[in-house]
N, C-alpha and C positions, 0 to 999 in steps of 0.2 A: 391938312391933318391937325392941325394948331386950334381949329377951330373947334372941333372935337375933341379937343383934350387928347389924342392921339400917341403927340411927341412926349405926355408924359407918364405914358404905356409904360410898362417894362415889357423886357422880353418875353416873359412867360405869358404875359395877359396879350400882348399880340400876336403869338400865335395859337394860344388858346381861341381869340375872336377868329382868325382865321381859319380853324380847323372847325370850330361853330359853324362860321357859313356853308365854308362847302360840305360840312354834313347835312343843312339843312338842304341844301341844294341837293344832295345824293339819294336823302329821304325823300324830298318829291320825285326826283327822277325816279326812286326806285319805287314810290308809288304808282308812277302812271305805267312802268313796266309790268306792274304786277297787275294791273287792272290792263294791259296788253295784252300780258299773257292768258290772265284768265278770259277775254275776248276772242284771244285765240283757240285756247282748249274748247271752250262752246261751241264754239265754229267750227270744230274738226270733230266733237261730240254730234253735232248734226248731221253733220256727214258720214260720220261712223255709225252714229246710234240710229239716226232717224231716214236721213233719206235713202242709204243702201238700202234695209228691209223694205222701207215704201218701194221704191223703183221694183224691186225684187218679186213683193205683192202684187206689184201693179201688173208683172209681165204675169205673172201666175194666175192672176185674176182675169186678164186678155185671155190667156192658152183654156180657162175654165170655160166663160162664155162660148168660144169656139166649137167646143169640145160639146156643150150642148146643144149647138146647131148640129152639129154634124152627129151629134145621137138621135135626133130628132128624124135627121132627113133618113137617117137610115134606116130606123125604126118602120117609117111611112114608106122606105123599097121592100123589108125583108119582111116585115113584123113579125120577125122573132125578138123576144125579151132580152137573148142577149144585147140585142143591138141599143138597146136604150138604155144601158148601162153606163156610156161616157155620158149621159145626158142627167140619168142621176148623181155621177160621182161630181159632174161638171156642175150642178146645184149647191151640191154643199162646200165645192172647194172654191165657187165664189164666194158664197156668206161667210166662211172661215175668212177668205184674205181681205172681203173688207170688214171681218170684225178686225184684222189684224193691223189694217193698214190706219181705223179708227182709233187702237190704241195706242197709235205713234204721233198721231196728232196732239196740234196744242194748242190752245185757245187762237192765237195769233195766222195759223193755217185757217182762213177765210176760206180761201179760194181754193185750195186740196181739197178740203169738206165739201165744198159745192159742185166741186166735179164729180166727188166721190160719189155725193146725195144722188146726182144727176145718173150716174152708172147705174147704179142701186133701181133710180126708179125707172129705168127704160129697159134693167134685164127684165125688172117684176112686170113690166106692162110688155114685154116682147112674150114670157113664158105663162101668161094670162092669157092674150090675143091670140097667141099663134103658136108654141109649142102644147098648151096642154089641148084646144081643141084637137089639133094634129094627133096626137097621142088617141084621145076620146076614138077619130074617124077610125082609127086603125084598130081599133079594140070593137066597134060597134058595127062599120061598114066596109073594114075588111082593107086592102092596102092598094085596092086599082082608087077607092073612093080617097084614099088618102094621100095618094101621087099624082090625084087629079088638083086637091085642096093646095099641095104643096107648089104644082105652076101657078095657082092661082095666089101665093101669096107674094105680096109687096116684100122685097128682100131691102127697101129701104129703111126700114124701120132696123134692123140687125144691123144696117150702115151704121143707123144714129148711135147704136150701142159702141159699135168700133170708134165711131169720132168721139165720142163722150169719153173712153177709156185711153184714147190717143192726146185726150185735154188734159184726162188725171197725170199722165207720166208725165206731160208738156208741165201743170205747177210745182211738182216733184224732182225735173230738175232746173228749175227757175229758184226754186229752194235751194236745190246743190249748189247752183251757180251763187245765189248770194252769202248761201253760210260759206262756199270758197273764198269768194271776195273779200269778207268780213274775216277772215283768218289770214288771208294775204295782207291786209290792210294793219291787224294787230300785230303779222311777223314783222310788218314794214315799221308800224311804229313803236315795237320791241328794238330795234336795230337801231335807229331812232334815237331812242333813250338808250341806249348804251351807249351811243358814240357820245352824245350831249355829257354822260358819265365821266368819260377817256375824258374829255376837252377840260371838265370842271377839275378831274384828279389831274393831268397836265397843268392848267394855271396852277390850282395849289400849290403845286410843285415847285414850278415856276417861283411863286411869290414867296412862297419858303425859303427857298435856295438864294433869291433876293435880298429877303430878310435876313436869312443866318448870316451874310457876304457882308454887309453893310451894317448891319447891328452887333454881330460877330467876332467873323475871321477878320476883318479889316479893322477893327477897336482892337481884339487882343492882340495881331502883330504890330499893331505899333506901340502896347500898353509892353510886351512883350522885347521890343525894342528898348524902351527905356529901361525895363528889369533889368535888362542885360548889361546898358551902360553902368546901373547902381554897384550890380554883380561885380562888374571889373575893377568895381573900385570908388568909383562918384558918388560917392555918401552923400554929396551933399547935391545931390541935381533935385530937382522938383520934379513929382509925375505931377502931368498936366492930364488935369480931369474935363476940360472942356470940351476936350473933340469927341465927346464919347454921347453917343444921340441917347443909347437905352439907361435910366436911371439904375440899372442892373451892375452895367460895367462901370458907368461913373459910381457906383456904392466901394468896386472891386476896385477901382482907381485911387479912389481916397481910402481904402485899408490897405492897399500898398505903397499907399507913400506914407498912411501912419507909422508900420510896418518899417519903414527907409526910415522915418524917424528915431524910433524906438534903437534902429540897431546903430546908429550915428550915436544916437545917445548912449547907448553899450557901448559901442565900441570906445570911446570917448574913454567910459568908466576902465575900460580893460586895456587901455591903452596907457591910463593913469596905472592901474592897478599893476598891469606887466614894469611896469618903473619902479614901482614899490618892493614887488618881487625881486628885481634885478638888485632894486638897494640893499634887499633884506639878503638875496642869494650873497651878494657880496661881503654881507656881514657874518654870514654864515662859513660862507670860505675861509673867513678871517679867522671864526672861533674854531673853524674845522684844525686849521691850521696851528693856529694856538693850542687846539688838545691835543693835535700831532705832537706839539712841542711837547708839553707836558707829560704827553702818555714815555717820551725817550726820557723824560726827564725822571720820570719814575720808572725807568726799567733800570736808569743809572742807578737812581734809589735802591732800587731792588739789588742791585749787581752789588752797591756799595754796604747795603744792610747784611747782604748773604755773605761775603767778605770779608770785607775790611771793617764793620763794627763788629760781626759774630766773632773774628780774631781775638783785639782786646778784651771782648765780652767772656769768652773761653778762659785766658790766660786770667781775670779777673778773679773767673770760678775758678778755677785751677787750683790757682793759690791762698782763697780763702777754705776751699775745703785740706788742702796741703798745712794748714794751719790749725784747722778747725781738727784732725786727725794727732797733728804733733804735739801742739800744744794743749790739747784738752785736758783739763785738771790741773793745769801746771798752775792758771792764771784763776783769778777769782770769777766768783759765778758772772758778773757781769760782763766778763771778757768773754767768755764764752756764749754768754746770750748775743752780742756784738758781733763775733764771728758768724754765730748760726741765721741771724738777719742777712749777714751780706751774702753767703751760700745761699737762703732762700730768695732773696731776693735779685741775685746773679740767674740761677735757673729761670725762677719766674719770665726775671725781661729775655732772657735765650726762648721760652717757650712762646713769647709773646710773637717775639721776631718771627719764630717759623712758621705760627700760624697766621701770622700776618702776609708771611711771603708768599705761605700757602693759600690765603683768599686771594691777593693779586694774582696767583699768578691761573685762576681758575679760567678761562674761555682766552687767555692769551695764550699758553703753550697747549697746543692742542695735537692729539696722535690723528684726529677724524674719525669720527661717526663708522661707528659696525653693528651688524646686528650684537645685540647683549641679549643671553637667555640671563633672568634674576634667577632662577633656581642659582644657576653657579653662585650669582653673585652673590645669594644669602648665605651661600653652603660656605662660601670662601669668611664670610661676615663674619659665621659660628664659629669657623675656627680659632681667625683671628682675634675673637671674644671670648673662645671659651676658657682660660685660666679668668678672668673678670666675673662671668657667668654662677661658676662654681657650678658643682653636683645639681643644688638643687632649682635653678633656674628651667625655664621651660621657653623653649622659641621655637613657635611655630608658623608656619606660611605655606598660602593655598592657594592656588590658579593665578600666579603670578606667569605674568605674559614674558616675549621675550621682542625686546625695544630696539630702537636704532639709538644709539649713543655711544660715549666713551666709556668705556668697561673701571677704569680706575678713578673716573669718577666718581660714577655711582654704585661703587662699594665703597666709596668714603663718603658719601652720601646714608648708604644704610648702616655704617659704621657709625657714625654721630649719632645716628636717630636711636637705633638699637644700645651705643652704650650709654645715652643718657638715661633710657630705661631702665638701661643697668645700673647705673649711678642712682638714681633716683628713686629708689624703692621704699618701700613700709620697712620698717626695722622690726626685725622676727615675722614676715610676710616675704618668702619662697616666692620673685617674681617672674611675671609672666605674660610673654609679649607674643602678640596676635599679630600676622603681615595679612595682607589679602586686598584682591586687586580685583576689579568690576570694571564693563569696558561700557562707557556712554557716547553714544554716535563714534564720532574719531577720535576721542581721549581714553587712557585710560587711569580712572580715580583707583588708587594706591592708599592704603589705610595702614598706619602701623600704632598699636593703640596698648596701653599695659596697666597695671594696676598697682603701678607707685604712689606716689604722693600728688601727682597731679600737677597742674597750672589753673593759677584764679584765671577767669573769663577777663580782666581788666588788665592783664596781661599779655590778652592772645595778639597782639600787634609787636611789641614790646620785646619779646621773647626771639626774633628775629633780628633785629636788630646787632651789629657788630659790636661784642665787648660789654653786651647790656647781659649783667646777672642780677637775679633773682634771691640768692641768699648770699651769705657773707663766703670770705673766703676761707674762712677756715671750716667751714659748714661742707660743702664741698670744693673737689677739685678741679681745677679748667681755668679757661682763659674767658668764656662768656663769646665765642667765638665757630663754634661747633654750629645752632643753629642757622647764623647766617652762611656760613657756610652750603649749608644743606639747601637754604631758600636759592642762593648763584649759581648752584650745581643744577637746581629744577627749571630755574629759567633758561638756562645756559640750553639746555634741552626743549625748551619750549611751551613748557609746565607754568604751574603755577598752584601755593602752598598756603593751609590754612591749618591753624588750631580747631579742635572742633569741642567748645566747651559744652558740650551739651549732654556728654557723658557720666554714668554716677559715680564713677570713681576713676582713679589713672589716669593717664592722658592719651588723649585720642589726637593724632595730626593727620590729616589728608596732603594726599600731593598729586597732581595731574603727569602724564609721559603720551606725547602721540605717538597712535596705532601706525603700526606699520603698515605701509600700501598694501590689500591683499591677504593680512592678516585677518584669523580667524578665533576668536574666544575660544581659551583651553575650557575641557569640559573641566565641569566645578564639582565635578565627582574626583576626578584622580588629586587630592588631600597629601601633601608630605608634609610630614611633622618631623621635627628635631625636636631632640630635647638636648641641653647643653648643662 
């Protein structure tokens, strides 16, 4: 095989050459079947087409001759006309059967034609000699002269006709017999080449089944063996590509042990990398642990801020307004500006405290998630706003959804929002705040938008922010604490909150709430408006 270059076959191309041969092998085979068979068919075509009618002819062509002997003879006992009637029918249904038995001939029938010629000329020279005189005596000299004519003729010569037409049948079936033979001979070696067929598809098979076994199944269980040992765990075994005969499986040999490579080499990485994690997860514990601490650390904050500073903080205000009440006027203007500092300045850090307590303590004290319809929660907002609002304020909201969250949060959510617009208005401009809510895939975008004084674009970040204000404090009132507020309350939910500077007056804030599972958009025709 070496020597033909064989052994550096792949599998594909050796049984490709294999399946070549014995196709070539099958196409002769099944040439010379075809040229059996058609050997065959001719040879039962002569037997069907040509020598049954001949044989057939031939006996008809005998019974014809006959037939004009015996018109003849009886013509020459009765001489009546009827009598010579088988003698004329028995004329023309010779000439018919050997025009007939002529046109089944074929060049290669010698010897039929010459029997046949030979028939032909000894009926013509028998009803020349001896039936038409016979005929003549009985028409001219009556039928004792013509039964005298009839002892006297030679009945050998009517032999020679019989033996001439007993020779025609004799090469007709000398013909049957060999177009038989010759169709026997083609079913024999039709049978022949079929079996030579069976034997060449059985090797094939054979050497197939050889091939797949050795080039194959025996290289992949044992490539198959060692996968298995890698599998279990031996990163580091070598596949061995040498015992692999087809360049096919040794190609598949060394992409599986590149393969073993590659994941030794990963694994290696993730083996490091799982350490790194385990150092990092442990670091993580640590800080988990440490905001544990700190988160108690500031609930004590909380407990001690709501307590024990808002006590002295109280008592502080107490009695500077207790002062600021008694002694007013008593003292000079400056003592009284002294007093009014510490009162506003007492309240102030008291308001600072609560709203302070009140961000901590948003996603820590929790009642849990219910449905919220916002119609309530906005109708609860207006009340809650309307002395703030006054007469001529206008608040209105449309196709606001109804969400899964905590109901006192997010009225103090639309509380901030709606009274900073309250707060924030045109002076001598009657304002007026738009709510309305649009559902995109599974959020739903929330717009509360008015026509105050606005926020600069270089602010929209800034304005969230805890304790960041925007104008002085005596400009307006608050802690600069309400925004963020509202930004903890949307995340706390799931949301997420944007300025949207792109309006031409007032400020417009967006804020996202997810759709409740199953929830279906209110139609955006049913419109409630308040006015407050």
């Amino acid at each position: 095989m070496s020597r033909f270059g064989i052994s550096g076959w792949t599998l594909r191309a050796r049984i490709f050459a294999l399946c070549l041969a014995a196709g070539l092998l099958l196409g002769g085979l099944g040439l010379a079947a075809a040229f059996a068979a058609a050997g065959a068919n001719n040879a039962v075509d002569v037997v069907l087409d040509r020598v049954g009618p001949m044989r057939v002819a031939g006996q008809n062509l005998s019974t014809a001759l006959v037939d004009q002997e015996t018109g003849v003879r009886g013509y020459a006992i009765s001489g009546q006309a009827k009598s010579l009637e088988p003698y004329e029918s028995g004329v023309t249904d010779a000439q018919a059967r050997i025009a007939d038995i002529r046109k089944l001939l074929k060049p290669g029938d010698r010897k039929i034609r010459a029997s046949l010629d030979q028939v032909e000329q000894l009926a013509a020279k028998w009803r020349t000699e001896v039936a038409e005189p016979l005929v003549r005596t009985v028409r001219t000299q009556g039928t004792e002269a013509a039964q005298q004519r009839v002892e006297a003729i030679d009945t050998r010569d009517f032999d020679r006709i019989r033996a001439a037409v007993d020779t025609l049948q004799l090469e007709i079936q000398i013909l049957r017999d060999t177009s038989a033979a010759v169709a026997r001979d083609s079913s024999g070696n039709l049978v022949a080449v079929e079996i030579a067929a069976a034997i060449v598809i059985l090797v094939t098979g054979v050497i197939l089944l050889i091939l797949l076994d050795r080039l194959v199944s025996r290289p992949i269980t044992h490539l198959a063996g060692q996968v298995r040992q890698v599998a279990a765990g031996d990163y580091d075994r070598h596949i061995d590509t040498a015992s692999y005969g087809s360049p096919d499986l040794i190609g598949l040999a060394e992409d599986v042990d590149r393969m073993r490579q590659q994941i030794a080499s990963e694994l290696s990485e993730v083996r490091a990398a799982r350490q790194q994690v385990e150092w990092i997860n442990q670091q993580l514990q640590s800080q988990a642990e440490e905001l544990t601490r700190s988160n108690r650390d500031l609930e004590q904050f909380a407990y001690v801020a709501s307590h024990d500073l808002q006590e002295p903080l109280r008592k502080v205000a107490s009695f500077c307004q207790l002062l600021q009440r008694r002694y007013a006027g008593q003292l000079d203007d400056r003592a009284d500006q002294y007093i009014g500092f510490a009162v506003d300045g007492a309240q102030r850090m008291q308001r600072l405290i609560n709203d302070l307590l009140a961000f901590s303590r948003i996603g820590r004290l929790t009642s849990g998630f219910t449905d919220v319809d916002l119609n309530k929660v906005l109708g609860d907002v207006k009340s809650q706003l309307e002395a703030r609002a006054g007469e001529e304020a206008e608040i209105t909201w449309s196709g606001v959804p109804t969400v899964e969250g905590e109901e006192p949060l997010l009225t103090t959510l639309f509380v901030n929002l709606v009274g900073n617009s309250l707060k924030f208005r045109r002076p001598d401009v009657p304002p007026v705040i738009t709510i309305t809510a649009s559902r995109s895939q599974e959020e739903w975008r929330i717009n509360v938008r008015d026509n105050g004084i606005g926020i600069e674009a270089e602010f929209a970040d800034k304005v969230f922010v805890i304790f960041q204000r925007l104008h002085a404090r005596d400009a307006y009132e608050g802690t600069g604490i309400g925004l963020a507020i509202v930004k903890k309350i949307v995340e706390y939910h799931g949301g997420r909150i944007w300025l949207d500077v792109d309006v031409p007056e007032g400020a417009s804030i967006w804020f996202t709430l997810p759709v409740l599972p199953g929830a279906e958009e209110p139609d955006s025709a049913e419109v409630e408006e308040v006015t407050a």
